[in-house]
DRENLUM-996479 format. One record per residue (C-alpha): residue number from 1; residue in three letters; x, y, z. Coordinates in pm, whole numbers, plus 50000, padded with zeros to 5 digits. Example, Ala and Ser with C-alpha at 12.3 -4.5 7.8 and 13.67 -1.06 7.14 Angstrom:
2
<pt 1 Ala <51230 49550 50780>> <pt 2 Ser <51367 49894 50714>> 
! end
This chain:
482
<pt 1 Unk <50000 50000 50000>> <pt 2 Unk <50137 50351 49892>> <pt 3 Unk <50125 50653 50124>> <pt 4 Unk <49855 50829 49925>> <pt 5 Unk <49626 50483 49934>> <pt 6 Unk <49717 50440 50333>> <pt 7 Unk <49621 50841 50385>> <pt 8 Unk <49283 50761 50216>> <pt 9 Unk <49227 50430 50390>> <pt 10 Unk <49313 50651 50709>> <pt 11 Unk <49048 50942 50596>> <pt 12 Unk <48784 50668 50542>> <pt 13 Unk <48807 50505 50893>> <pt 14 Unk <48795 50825 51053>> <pt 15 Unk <48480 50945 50872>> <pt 16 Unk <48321 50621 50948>> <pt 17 Unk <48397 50619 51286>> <pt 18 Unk <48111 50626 51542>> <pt 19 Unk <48076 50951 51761>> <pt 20 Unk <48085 50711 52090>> <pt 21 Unk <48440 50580 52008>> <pt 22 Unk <48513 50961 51971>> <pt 23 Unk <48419 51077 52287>> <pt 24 Unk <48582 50713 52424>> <pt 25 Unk <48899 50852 52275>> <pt 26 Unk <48900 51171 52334>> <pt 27 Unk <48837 51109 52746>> <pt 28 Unk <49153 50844 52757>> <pt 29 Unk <49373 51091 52516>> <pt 30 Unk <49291 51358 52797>> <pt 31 Unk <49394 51122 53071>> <pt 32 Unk <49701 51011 52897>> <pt 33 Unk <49797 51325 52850>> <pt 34 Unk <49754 51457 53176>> <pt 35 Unk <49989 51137 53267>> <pt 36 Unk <50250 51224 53049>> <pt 37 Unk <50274 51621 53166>> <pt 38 Unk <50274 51469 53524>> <pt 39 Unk <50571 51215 53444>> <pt 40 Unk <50729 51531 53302>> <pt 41 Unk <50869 51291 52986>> <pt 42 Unk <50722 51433 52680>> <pt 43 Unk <50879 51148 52442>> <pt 44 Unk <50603 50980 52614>> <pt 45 Unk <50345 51134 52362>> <pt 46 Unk <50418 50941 52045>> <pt 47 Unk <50213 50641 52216>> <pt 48 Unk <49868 50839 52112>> <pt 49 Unk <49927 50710 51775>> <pt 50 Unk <49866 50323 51919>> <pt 51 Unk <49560 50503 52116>> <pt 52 Unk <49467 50633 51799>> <pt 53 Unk <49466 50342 51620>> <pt 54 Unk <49308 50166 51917>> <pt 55 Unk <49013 50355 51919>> <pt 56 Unk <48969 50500 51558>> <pt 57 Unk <49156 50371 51284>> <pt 58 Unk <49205 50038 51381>> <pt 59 Unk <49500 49924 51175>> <pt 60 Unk <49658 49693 51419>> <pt 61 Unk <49415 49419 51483>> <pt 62 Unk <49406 49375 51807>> <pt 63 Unk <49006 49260 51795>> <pt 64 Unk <49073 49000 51548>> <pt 65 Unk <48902 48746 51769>> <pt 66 Unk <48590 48916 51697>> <pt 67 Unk <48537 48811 51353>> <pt 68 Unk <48659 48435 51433>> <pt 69 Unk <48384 48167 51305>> <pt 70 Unk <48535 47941 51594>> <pt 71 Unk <48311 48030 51855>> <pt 72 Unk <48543 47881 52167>> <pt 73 Unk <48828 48162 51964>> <pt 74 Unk <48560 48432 52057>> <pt 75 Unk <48472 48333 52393>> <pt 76 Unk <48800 48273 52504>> <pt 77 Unk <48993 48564 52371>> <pt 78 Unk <48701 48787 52519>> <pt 79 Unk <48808 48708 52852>> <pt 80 Unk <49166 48738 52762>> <pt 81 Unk <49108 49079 52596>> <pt 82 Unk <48907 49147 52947>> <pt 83 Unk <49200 49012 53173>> <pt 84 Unk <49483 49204 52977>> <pt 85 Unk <49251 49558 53020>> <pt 86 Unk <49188 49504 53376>> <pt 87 Unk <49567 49420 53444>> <pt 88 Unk <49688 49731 53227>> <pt 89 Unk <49468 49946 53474>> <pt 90 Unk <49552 49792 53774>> <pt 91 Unk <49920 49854 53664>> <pt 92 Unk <49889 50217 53658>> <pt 93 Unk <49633 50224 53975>> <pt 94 Unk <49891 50022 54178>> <pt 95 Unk <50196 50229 54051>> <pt 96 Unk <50072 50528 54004>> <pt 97 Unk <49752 50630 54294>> <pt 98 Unk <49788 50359 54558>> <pt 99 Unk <49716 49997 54639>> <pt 100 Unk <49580 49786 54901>> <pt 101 Unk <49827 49657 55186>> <pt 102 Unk <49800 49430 55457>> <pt 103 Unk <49897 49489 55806>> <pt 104 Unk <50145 49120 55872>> <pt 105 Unk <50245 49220 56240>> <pt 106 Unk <50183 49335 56594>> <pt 107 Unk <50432 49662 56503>> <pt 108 Unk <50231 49938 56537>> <pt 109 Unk <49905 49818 56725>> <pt 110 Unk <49705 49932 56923>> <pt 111 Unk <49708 50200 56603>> <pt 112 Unk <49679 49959 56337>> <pt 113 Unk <49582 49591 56427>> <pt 114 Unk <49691 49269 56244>> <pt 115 Unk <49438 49164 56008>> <pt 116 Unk <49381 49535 55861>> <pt 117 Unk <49381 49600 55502>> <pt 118 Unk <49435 49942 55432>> <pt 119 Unk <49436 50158 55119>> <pt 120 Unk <49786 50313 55069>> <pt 121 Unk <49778 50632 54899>> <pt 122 Unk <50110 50701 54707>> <pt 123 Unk <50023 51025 54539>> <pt 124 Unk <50038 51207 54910>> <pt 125 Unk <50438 51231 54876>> <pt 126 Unk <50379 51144 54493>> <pt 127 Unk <50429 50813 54307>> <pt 128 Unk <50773 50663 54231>> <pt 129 Unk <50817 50612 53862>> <pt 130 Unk <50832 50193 53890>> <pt 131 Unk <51254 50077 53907>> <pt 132 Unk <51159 49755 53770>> <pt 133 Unk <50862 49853 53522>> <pt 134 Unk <50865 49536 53353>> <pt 135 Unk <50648 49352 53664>> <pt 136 Unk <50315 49107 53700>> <pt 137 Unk <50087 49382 53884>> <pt 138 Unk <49932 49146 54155>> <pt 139 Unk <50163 49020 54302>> <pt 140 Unk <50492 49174 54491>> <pt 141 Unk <50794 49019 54403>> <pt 142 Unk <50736 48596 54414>> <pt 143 Unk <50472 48471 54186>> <pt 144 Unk <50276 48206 54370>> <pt 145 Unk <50268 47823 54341>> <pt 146 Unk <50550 47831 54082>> <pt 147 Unk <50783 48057 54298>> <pt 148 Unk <50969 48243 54064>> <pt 149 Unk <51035 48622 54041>> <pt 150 Unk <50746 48858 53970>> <pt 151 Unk <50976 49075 53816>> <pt 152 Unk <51261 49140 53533>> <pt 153 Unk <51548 49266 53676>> <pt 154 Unk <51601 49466 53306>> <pt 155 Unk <51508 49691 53149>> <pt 156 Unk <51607 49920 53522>> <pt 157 Unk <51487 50276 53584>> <pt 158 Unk <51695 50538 53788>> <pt 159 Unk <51530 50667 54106>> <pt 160 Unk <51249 50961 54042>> <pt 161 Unk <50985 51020 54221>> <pt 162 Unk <50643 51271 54043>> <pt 163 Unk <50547 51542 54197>> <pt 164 Unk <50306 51476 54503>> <pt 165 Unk <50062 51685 54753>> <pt 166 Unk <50356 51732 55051>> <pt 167 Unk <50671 51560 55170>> <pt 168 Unk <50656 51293 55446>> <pt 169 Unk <50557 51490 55804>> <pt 170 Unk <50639 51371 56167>> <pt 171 Unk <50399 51106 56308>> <pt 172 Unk <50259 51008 55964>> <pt 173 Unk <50264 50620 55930>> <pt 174 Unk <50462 50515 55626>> <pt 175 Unk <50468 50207 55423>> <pt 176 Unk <50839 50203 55243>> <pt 177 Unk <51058 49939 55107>> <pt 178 Unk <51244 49732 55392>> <pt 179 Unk <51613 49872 55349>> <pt 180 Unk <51744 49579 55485>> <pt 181 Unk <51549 49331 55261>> <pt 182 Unk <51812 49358 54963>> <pt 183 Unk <51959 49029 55051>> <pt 184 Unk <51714 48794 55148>> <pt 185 Unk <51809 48435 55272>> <pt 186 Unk <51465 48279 55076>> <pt 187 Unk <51374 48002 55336>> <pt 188 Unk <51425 48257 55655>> <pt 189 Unk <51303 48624 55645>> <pt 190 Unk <51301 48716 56020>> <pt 191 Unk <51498 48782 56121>> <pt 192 Unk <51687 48985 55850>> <pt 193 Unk <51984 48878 55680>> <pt 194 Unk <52187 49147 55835>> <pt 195 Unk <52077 49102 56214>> <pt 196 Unk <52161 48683 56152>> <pt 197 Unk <52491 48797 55980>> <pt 198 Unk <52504 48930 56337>> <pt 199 Unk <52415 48657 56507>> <pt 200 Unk <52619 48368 56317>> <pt 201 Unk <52853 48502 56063>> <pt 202 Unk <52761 48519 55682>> <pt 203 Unk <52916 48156 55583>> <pt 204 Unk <52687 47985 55850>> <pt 205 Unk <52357 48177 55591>> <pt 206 Unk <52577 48101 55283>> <pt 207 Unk <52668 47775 55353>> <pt 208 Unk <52330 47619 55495>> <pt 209 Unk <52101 47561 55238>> <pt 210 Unk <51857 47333 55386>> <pt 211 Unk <51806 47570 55692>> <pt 212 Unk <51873 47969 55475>> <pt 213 Unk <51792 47853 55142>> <pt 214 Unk <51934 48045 54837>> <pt 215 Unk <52052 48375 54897>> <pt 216 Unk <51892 48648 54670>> <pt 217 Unk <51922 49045 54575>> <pt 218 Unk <51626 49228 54521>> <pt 219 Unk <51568 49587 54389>> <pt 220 Unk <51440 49851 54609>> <pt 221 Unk <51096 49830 54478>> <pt 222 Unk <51083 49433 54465>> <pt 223 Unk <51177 49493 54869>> <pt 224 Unk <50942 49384 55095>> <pt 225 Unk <50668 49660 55208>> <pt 226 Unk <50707 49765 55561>> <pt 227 Unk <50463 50007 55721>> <pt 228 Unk <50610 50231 56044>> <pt 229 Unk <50522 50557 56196>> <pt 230 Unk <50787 50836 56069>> <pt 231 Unk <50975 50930 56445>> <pt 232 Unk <51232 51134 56316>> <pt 233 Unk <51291 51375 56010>> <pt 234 Unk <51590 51444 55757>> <pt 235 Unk <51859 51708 55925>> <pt 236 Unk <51671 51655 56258>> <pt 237 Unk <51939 51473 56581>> <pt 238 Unk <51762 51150 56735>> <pt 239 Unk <51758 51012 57081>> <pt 240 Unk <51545 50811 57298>> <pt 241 Unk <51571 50885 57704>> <pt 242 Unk <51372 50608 57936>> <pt 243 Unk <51150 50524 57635>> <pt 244 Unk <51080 50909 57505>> <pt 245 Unk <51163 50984 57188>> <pt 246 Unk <51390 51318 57172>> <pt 247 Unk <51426 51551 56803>> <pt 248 Unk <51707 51828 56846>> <pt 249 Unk <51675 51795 57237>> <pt 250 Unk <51247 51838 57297>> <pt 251 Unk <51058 51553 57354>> <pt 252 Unk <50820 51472 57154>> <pt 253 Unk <50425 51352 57230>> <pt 254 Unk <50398 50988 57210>> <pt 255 Unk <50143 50819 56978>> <pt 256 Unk <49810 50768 57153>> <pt 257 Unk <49858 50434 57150>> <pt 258 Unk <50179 50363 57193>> <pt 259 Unk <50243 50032 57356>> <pt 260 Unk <50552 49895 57591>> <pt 261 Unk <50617 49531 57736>> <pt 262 Unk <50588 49534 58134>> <pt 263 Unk <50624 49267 58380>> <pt 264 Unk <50280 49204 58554>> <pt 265 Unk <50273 48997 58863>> <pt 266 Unk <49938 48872 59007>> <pt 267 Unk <49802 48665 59237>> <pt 268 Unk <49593 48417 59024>> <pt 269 Unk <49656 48333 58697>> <pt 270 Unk <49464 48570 58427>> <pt 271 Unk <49216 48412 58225>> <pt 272 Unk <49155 48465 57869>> <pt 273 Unk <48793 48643 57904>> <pt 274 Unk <49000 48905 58168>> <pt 275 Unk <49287 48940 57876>> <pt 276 Unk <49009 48992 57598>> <pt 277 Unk <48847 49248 57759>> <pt 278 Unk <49166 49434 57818>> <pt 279 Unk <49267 49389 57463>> <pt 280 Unk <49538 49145 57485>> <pt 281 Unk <49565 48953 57189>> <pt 282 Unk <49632 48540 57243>> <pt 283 Unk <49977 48581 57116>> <pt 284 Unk <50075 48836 57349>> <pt 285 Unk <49972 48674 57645>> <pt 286 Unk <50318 48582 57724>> <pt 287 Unk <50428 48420 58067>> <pt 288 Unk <50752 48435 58166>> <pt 289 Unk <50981 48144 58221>> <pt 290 Unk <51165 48203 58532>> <pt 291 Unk <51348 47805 58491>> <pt 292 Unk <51566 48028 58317>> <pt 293 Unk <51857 48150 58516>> <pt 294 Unk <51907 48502 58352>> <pt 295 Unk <51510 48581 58327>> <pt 296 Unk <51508 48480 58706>> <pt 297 Unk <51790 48665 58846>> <pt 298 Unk <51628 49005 58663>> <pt 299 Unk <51306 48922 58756>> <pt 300 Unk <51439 48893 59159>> <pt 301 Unk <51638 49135 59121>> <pt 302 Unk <51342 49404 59001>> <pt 303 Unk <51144 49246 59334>> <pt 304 Unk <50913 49018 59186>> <pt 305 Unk <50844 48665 59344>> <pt 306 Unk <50860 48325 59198>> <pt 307 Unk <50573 48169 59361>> <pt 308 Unk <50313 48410 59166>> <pt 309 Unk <50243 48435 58770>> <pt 310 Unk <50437 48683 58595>> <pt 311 Unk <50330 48779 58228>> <pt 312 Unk <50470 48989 57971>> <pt 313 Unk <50242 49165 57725>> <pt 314 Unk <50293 49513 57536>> <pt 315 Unk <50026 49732 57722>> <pt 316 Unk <49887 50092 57623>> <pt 317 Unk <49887 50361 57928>> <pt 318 Unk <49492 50293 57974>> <pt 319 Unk <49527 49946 57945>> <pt 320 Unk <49793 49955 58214>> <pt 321 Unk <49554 50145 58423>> <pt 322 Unk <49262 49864 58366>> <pt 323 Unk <49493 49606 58476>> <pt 324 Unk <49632 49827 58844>> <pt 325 Unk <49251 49813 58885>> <pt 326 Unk <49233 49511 58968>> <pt 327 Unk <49300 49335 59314>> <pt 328 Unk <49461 49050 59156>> <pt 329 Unk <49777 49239 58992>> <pt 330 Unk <50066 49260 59283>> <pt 331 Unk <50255 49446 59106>> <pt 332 Unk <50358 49634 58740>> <pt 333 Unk <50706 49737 58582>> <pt 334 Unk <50806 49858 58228>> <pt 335 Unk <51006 49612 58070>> <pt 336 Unk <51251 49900 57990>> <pt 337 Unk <51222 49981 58383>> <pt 338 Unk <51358 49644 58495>> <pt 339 Unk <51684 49456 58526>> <pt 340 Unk <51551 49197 58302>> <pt 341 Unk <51819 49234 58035>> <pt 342 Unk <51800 49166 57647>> <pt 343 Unk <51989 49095 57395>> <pt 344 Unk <51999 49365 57118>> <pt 345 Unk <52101 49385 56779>> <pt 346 Unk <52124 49760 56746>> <pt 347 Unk <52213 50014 56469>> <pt 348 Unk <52500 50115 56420>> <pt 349 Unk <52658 49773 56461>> <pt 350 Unk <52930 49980 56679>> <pt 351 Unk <52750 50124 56915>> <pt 352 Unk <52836 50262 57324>> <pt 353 Unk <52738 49976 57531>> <pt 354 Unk <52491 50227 57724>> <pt 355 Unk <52256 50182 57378>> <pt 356 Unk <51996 49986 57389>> <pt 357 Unk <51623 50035 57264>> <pt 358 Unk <51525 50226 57588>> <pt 359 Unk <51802 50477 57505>> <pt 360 Unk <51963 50534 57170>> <pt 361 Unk <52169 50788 57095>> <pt 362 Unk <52412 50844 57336>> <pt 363 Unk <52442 51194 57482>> <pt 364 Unk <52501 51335 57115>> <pt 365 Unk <52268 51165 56941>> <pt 366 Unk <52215 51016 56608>> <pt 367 Unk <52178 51285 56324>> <pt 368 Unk <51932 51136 56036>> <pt 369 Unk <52139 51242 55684>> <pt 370 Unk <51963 51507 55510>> <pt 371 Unk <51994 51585 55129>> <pt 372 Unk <52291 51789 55073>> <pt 373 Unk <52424 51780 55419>> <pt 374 Unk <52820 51769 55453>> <pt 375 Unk <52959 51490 55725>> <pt 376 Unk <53297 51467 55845>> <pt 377 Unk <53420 51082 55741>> <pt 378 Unk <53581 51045 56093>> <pt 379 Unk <53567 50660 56184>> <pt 380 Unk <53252 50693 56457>> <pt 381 Unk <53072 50857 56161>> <pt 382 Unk <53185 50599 55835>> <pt 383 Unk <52981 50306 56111>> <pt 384 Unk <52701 50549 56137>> <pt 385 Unk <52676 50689 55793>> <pt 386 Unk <52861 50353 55562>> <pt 387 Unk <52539 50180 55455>> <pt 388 Unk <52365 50528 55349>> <pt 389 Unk <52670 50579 55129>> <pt 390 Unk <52771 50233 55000>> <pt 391 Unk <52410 50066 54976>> <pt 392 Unk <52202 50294 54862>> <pt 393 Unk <52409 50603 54689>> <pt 394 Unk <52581 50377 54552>> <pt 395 Unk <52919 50393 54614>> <pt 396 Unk <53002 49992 54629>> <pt 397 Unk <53371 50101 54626>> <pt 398 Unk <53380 50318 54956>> <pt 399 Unk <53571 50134 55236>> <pt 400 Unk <53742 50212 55577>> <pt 401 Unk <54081 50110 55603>> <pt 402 Unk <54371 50236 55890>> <pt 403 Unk <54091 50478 56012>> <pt 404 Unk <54046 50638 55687>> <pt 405 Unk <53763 50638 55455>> <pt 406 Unk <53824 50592 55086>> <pt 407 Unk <53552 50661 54805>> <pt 408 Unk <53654 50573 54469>> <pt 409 Unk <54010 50432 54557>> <pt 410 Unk <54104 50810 54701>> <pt 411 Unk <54083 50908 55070>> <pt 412 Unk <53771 51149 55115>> <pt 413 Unk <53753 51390 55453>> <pt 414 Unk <53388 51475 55377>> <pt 415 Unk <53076 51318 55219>> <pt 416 Unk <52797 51510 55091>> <pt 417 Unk <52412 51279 55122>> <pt 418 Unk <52229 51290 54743>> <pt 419 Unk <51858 51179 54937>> <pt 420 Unk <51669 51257 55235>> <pt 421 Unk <51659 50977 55451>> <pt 422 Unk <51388 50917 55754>> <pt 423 Unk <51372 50714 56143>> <pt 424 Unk <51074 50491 56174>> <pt 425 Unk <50944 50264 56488>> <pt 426 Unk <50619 50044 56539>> <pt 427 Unk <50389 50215 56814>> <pt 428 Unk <50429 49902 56987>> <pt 429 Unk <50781 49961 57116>> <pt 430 Unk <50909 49640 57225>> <pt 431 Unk <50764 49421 56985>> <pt 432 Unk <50909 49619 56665>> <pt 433 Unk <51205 49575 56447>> <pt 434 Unk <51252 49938 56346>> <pt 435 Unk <51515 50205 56266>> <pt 436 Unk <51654 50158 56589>> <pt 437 Unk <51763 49778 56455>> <pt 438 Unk <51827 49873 56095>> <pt 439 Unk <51920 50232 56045>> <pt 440 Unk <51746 50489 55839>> <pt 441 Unk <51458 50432 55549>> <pt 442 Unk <51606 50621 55222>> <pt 443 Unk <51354 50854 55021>> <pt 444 Unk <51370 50630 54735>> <pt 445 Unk <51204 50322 54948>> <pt 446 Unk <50891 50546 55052>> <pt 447 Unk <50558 50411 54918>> <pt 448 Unk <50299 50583 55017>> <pt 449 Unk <50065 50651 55348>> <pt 450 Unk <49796 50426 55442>> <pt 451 Unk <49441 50686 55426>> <pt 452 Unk <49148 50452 55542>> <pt 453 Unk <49123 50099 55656>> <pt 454 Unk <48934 49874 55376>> <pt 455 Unk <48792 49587 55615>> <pt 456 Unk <48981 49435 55934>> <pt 457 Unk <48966 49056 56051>> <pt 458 Unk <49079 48902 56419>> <pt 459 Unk <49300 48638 56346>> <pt 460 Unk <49178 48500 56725>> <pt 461 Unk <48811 48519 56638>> <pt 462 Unk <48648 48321 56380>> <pt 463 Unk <48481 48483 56087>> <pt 464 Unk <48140 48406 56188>> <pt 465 Unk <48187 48466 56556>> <pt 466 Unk <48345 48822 56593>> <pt 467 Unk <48661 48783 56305>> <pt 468 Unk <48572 49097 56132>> <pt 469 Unk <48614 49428 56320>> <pt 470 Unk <48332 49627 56183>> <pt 471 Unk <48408 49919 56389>> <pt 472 Unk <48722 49938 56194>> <pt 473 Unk <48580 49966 55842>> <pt 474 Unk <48657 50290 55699>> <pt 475 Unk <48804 50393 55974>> <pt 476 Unk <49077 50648 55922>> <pt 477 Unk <49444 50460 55941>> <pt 478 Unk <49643 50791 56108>> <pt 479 Unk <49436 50908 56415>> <pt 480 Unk <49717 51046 56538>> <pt 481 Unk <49740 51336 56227>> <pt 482 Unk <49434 51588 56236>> 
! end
């Protein structure tokens, strides 16, 4: 076909085209559009001429199926032409205006309960153009049953994030990409592989297959989603004192929920209708094993007595008043109060020995990186500061060595941070692997913020007897922000 025969052809179908697939057209041409000035890529406009074709001239056939005599050809390819639409708009909902997420653990109740589903709205701090674009749009990063990858690892898109409403405030609750989750140990999760690197060395993970499983890397988008409350901004100098949180030397007002572990000692044993109706969940009904020499001496040594029950659960402030109510409770401490001592896996992994979850920080505190802020590379600050500037700016070559930092084979005296980076903690203190365990959550791993809660279930209840919280449906999934 010559051009002048194709330009007719092209006039023809045009005329003949039906005012409904205009206005059809016209309405997705406007969207896409709007899409494109948003993504700020302009190149991006040369795919109206497939819309074009999609809707009015109709050159490629994609409805072929349509005019098959083969009946089973029609029905089929219907639902596969109905499948491949919805997944194309659930790619660009889930990338591009939020997605649903489930709440996994205990982290931040009582804010958010296990067994929530919330809606995550990523257009708040504005959507991350996808790293790995090439993705199935259901799933995360495992497809199921066969258990491969979800994803291609190529074609790979630098970091950029669209333009969004604000920037991520104090005391919002954030779901982000787990910065820790870029090597994953497949058969054992949780802990992370860093904190077990900790534990046992890396050649006991690399080396134990049956037990670790293959080791893999994973993109920061293909990282699993975490969701934590946002404790600490960019610039701002972090501590905790006796459980407080501290920004630039003011405390700051804890979470109205915010939970800690204490040691309860009563007389009788607590049943489960006395635990419900405080809001103890079975899980963390936890009693104490004092057989064990270093849980006993603490416990004795904080004046509790063997011969009575002593539990362990993470309690709000009004749930510890309930429970002080009651003639059968002896006696209360926070956990963080006690001599009962734990082990901790803290960040930095060289830390003072007066750190611990209770009180991080030390007396000068732990400055989050801010973009363009300049940092001496002394030695206390390269175990501070090394993953921000290895792992994720990028600078695989930087190394200490004789007490000096090198960066690209030369010694460097200063470092200047390319992101913003963020501190973020579960609500329910004790029971949370956080910032305080891991280090700081990068601006490229944010996600979004969770806006309302979808539906809830109680994984203690079943469904017909109480497992869905309906007071929780629609329920806002920040009541701490006004």
């Amino acid at each position: 076909m010559d051009s002048k025969s194709a330009l007719q052809q092209i006039k023809k179908r045009v005329k003949n085209t039906k005012l409904t697939r205009w206005i059809r057209f016209s309405l997705v041409a406007l969207l896409f559009f709007a899409w494109v000035a948003w993504m700020g890529d302009w190149w991006l406009s040369i795919f109206i001429f497939l819309l074009f074709d999609i809707y009015i001239t109709g050159f490629i056939p994609f409805d072929w199926w349509k005019k098959s005599k083969n009946k089973v050809v029609r029905t089929v390819m219907s639902w596969v032409d109905a499948i491949v639409y919805a997944l194309i708009l659930v790619y660009f909902v889930f990338n591009f205006i939020g997605q649903n997420y489930q709440i996994p653990s205990s982290s931040l109740e009582k804010t958010l309960l296990t067994g929530d589903y919330l809606w995550v709205n990523k257009m708040v701090y504005g959507p991350r153009v996808p790293m790995t674009p090439v993705h199935f749009p259901l799933v995360h990063n495992t497809l199921p049953i066969i258990n491969t990858k979800s994803y291609l690892d190529n074609p790979a898109i630098e970091y950029r994030r669209l333009k969004g409403i604000r920037n991520v405030e104090l005391g919002d609750i954030v779901v982000f990409n787990f910065p820790a989750g870029d090597t994953v140990p497949l058969n054992v999760q949780n802990p992370d592989y860093y904190t077990l690197v900790k534990m046992i060395g890396r050649d006991a993970i690399k080396y134990d297959k049956v037990q670790f499983g293959e080791i893999v890397y994973r993109p920061v988008d293909r990282r699993e989603n975490y969701v934590k409350r946002c404790v600490g901004l960019p610039g701002q100098k972090f501590q905790i004192k006796e459980g407080v949180i501290y920004l630039d030397g003011k405390a700051i007002e804890q979470p109205e929920n915010v939970q800690f572990n204490y040691i309860i000692q009563t007389r009788t044993p607590i049943s489960d209708v006395e635990w419900e109706n405080i809001g103890v969940a079975i899980e963390d009904r936890v009693v104490l094993d004092i057989t064990n020499p270093d849980v006993r001496n603490g416990l004795f040594a904080s004046g509790f007595d063997a011969k009575y029950p002593i539990y362990m659960p993470p309690l709000t402030k009004e749930m510890v008043e309930k429970l002080n109510a009651s003639s059968n409770v002896m006696k209360t401490m926070r956990l963080g109060d006690s001599t009962l001592g734990r082990v901790e896996y803290l960040f930095p992994d060289v830390v003072s020995k007066d750190w611990s979850s209770y009180n991080y920080g030390g007396e000068e505190g732990l400055v989050i990186p801010k973009k363009g802020m300049t940092i001496d590379l002394t030695e206390d600050n390269w175990h501070r500061y090394n993953r921000c500037i290895r792992n994720y700016e990028h600078n695989y070559d930087a190394y200490l060595k004789d007490g000096k930092v090198y960066i690209g084979g030369k010694p460097a005296d200063k470092y200047t941070f390319k992101m913003d980076y963020y501190f973020m903690m579960g609500d329910n203190r004790d029971n949370s692997l956080d910032s305080r365990f891991w280090g700081f959550v990068p601006e490229d791993h944010i996600v979004g913020t969770p806006m309302i809660i979808l539906i809830s279930f109680d994984k203690d209840k079943n469904i017909l007897n109480g497992g869905i919280r309906w007071n929780r449906i629609f329920k806002g999934a920040n009541p701490d922000k006004r």
